[in-house]
Backbone as numpy.savetxt, mean C-alpha at the origin, in Angstrom:
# Nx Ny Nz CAx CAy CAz Cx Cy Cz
-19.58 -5.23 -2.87 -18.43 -5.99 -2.45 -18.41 -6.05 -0.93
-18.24 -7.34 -0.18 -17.98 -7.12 0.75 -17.03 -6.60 1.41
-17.23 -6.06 2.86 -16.05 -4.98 3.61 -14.42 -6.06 3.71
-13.66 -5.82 3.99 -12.23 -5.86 4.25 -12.61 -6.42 5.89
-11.72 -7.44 6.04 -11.72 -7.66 7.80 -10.63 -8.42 8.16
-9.77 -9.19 7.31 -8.71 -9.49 7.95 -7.18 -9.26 6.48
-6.28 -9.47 7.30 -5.51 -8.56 6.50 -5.00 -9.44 5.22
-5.77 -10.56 5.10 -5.61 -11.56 4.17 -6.45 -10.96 2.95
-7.31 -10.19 3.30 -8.22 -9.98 2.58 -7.29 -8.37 2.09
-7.48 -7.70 3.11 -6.38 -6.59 2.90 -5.72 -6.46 1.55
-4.64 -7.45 1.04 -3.24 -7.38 0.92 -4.13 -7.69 -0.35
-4.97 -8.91 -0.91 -5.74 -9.11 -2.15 -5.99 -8.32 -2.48
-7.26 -7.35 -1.55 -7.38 -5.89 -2.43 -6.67 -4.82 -3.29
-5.64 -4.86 -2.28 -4.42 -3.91 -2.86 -4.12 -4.65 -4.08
-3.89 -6.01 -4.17 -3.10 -6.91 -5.41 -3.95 -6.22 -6.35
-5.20 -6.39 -6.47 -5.71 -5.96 -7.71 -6.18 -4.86 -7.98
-5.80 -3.60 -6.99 -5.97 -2.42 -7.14 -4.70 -2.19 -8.24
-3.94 -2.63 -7.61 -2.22 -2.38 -8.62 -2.57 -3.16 -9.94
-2.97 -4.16 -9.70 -3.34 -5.03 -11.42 -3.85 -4.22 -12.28
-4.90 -3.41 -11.63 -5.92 -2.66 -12.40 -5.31 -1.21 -12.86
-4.30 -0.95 -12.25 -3.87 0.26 -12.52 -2.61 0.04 -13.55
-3.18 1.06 -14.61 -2.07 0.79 -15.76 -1.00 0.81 -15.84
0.08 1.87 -14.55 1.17 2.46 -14.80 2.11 1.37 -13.65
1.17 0.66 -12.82 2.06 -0.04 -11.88 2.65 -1.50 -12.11
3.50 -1.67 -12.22 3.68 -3.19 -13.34 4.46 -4.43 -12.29
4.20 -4.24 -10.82 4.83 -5.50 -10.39 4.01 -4.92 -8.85
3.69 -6.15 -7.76 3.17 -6.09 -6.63 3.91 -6.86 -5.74
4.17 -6.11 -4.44 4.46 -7.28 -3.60 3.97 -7.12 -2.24
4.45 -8.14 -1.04 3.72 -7.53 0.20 4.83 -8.07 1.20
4.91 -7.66 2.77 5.51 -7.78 3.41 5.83 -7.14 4.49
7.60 -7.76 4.92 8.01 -6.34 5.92 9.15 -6.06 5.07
8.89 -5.01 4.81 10.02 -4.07 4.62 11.73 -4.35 4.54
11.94 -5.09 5.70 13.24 -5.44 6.04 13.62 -6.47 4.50
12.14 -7.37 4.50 12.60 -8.06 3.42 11.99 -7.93 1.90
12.45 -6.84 1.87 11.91 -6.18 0.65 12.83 -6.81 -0.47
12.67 -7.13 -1.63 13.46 -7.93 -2.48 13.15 -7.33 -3.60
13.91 -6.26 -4.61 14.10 -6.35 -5.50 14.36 -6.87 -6.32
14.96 -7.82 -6.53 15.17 -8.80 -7.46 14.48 -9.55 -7.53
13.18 -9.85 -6.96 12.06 -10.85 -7.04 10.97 -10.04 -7.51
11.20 -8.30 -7.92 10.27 -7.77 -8.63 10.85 -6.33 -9.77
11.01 -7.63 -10.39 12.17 -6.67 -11.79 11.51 -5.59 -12.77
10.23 -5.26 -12.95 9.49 -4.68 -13.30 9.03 -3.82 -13.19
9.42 -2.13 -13.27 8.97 -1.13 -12.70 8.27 -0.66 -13.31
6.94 0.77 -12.57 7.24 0.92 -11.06 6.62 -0.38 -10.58
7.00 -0.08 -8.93 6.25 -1.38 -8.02 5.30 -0.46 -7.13
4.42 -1.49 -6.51 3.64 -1.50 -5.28 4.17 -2.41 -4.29
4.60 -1.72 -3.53 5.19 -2.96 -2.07 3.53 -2.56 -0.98
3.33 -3.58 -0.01 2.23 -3.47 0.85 2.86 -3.89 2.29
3.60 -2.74 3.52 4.13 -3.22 4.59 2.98 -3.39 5.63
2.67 -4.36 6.38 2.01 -3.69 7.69 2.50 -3.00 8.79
2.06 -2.43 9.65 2.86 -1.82 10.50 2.17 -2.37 11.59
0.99 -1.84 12.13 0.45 -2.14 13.68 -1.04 -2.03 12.99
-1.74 -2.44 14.29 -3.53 -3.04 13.97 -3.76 -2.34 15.06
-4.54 -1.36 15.39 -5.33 -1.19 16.74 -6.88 -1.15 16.52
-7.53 -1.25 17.75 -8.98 -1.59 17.71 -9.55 -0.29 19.02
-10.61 -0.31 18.05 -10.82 1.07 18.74 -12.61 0.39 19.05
-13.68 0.77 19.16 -15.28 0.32 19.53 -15.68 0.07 17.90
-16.19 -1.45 17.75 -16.39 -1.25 16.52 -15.47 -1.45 15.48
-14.15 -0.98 15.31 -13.63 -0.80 14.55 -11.93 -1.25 14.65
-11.21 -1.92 13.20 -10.25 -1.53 13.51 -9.25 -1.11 12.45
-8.05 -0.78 12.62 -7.21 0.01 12.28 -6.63 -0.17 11.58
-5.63 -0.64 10.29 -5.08 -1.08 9.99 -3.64 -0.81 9.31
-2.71 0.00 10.07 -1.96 1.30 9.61 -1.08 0.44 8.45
-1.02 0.75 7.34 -0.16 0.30 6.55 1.07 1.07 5.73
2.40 0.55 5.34 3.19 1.39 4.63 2.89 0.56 3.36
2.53 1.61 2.13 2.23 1.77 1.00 3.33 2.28 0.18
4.80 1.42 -0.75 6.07 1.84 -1.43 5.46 1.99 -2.43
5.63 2.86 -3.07 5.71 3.09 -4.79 7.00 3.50 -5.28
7.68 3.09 -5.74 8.82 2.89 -6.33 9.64 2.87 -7.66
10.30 3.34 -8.17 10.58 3.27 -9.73 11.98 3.23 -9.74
12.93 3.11 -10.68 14.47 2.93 -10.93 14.54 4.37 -11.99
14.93 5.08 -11.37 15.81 6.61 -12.47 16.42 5.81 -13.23
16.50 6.39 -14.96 17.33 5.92 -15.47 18.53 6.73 -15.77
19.49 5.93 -15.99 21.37 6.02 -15.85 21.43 7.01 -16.75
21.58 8.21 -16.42 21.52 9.38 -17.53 22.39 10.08 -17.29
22.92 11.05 -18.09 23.97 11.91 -17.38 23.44 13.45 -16.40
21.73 13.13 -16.73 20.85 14.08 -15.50 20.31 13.62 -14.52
20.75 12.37 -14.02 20.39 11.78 -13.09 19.40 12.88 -11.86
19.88 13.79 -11.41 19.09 14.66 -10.62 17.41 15.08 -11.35
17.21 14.98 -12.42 15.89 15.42 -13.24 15.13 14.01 -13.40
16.16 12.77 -13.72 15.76 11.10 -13.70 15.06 11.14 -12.46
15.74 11.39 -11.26 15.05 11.62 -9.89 13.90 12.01 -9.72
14.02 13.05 -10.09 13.05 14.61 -9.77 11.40 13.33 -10.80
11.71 12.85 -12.23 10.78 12.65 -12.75 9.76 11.57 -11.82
10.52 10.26 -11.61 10.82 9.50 -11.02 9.65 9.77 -9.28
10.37 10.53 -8.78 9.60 11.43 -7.45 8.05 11.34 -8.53
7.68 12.45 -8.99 6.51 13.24 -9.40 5.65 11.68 -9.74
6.33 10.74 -10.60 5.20 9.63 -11.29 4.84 9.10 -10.00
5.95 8.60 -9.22 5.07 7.77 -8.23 4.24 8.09 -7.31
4.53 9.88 -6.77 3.83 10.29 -6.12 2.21 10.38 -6.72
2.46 10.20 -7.98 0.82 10.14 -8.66 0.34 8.90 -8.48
0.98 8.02 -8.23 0.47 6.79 -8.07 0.38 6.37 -6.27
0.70 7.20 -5.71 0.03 7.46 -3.96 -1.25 8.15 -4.20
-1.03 9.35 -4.88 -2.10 9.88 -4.89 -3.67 9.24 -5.22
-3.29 8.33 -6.43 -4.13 7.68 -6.97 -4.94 6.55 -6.35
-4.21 5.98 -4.99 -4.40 5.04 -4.09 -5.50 5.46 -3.28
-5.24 7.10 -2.79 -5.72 7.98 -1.72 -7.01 8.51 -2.47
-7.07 8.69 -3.62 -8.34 8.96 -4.27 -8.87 8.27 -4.10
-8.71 6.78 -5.02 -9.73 5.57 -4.54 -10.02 4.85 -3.44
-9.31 5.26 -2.08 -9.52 5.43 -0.75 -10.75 6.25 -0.19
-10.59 7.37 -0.82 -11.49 8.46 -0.39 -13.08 8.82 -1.59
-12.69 8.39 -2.31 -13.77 8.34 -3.09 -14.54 7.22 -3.82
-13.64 5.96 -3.68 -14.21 4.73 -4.22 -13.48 3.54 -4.14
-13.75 3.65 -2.39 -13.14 2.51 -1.54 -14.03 1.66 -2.08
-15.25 1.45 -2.07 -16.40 0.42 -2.67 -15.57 -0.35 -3.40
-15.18 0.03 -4.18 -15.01 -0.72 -5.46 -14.17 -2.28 -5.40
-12.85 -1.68 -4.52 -11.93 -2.67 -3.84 -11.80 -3.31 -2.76
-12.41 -2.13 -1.68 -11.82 -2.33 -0.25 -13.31 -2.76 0.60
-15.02 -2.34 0.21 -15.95 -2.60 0.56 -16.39 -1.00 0.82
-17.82 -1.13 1.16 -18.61 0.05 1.75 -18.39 0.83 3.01
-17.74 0.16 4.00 -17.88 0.65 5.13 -16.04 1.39 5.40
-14.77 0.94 4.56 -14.02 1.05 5.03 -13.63 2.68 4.27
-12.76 2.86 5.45 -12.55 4.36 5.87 -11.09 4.67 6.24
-10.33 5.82 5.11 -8.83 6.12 5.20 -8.61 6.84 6.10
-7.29 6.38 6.40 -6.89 7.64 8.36 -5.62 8.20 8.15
-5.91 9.37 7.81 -4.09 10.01 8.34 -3.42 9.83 7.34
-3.51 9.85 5.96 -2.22 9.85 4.97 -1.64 10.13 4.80
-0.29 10.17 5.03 0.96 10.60 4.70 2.07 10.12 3.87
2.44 11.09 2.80 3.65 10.53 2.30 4.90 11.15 2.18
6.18 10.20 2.03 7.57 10.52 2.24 8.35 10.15 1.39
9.11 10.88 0.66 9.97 10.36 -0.33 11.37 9.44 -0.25
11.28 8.93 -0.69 12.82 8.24 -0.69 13.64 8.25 -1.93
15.36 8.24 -1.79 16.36 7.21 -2.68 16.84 6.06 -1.61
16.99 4.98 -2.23 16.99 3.96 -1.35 17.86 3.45 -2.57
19.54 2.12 -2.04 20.09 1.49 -2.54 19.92 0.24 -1.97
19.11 -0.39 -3.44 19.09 -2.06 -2.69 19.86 -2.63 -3.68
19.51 -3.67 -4.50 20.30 -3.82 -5.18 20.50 -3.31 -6.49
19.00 -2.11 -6.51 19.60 -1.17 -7.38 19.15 0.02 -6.58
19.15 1.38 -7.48 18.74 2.24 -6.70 17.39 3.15 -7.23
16.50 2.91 -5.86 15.17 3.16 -6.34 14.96 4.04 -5.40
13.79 4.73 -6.45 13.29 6.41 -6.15 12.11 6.25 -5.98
11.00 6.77 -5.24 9.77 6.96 -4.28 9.11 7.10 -3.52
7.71 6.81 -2.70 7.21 7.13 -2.09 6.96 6.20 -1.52
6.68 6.47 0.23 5.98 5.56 1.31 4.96 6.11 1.61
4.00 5.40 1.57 2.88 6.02 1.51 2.45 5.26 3.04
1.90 6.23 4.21 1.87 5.75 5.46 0.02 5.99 5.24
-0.74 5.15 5.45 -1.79 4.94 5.53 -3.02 4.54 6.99
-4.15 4.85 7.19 -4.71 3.61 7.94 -5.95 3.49 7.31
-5.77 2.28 7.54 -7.27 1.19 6.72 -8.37 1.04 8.08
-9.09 2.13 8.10 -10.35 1.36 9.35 -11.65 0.48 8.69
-11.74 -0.45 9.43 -12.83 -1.55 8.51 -13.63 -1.66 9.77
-14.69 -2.45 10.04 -15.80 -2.64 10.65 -14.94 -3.71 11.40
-15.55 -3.87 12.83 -15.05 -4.91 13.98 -16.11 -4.84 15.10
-16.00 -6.75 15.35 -17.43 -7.08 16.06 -16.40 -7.54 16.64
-15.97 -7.97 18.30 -15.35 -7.97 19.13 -16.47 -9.32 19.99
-16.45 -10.17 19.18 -17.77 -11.04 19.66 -17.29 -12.81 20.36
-17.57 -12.69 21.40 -16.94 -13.86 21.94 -17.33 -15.39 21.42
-18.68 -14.90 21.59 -19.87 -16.17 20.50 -18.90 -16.76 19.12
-18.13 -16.29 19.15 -17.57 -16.74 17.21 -16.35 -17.10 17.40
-15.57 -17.08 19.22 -14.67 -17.78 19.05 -14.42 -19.65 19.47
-13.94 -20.06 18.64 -13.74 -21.69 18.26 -13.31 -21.98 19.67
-14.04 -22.23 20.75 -13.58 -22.65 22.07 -14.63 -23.51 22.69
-14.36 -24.52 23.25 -15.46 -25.13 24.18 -15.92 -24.43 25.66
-14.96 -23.17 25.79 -15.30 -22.18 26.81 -16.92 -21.84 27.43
């Protein structure tokens, strides 16, 4: 498969990393701010935020926030709905970070390389209230910094 290089390509990968994965049943991408639940009624989700791009020799960066997300259900243990809720999705970060680290090939290409993973839990009220993980990521992919390839009569 070829490597990952612009974030168009990015955001596809992820689409069908989540397709492929059995437990995740809705995808979306964006910023954050406009995160829309109600345009993804189907839990859990995969949200895909970008954050910042830096370029380093060669290479660049691609820090992304990674939501996994689920809805507790209305129970009268709501604190254990939580607690369950927490544990699934964090398996489904985890599961991201595996095939990051062990079989980026498959989705993301040969050369690309995970930076710094971190994840953070949330309860969050949108227009309902959802329980999970942000998964703070960076995507380094291959970068040719090559003037020859830009569209200029320069």
């Amino acid at each position: 498969m070829p490597n990952v290089s612009t974030y168009n390509q990015l955001i596809e990968r992820f689409r069908s990393w989540a397709n492929a994965h059995e437990m995740i049943k809705a995808f979306g991408h964006g910023q954050v701010d406009n995160f829309d639940t109600d345009k993804l009624p189907t839990y859990p989700i995969m949200f895909v935020s970008p954050d910042v791009v830096t370029y380093e020799t060669n290479v660049k960066v691609f820090s992304i926030q990674v939501i996994f997300a689920d809805l507790p259900k209305e129970k009268d243990d709501r604190p254990d709905c939580v607690k369950e809720v927490l544990s699934d999705t964090q398996q489904l970060a985890e599961d991201l970070i595996a095939t990051l680290v062990s079989n980026a090939s498959t989705y993301f290409g040969d050369l690309v390389e995970l930076r710094n993973p971190t994840a953070t839990p949330f309860i969050a009220n949108y227009a309902n209230t959802l329980t999970g993980w942000v998964l703070s990521i960076g995507i380094a992919v291959p970068y040719q910094s090559d003037f020859c390839s830009i569209p200029s009569t320069i």
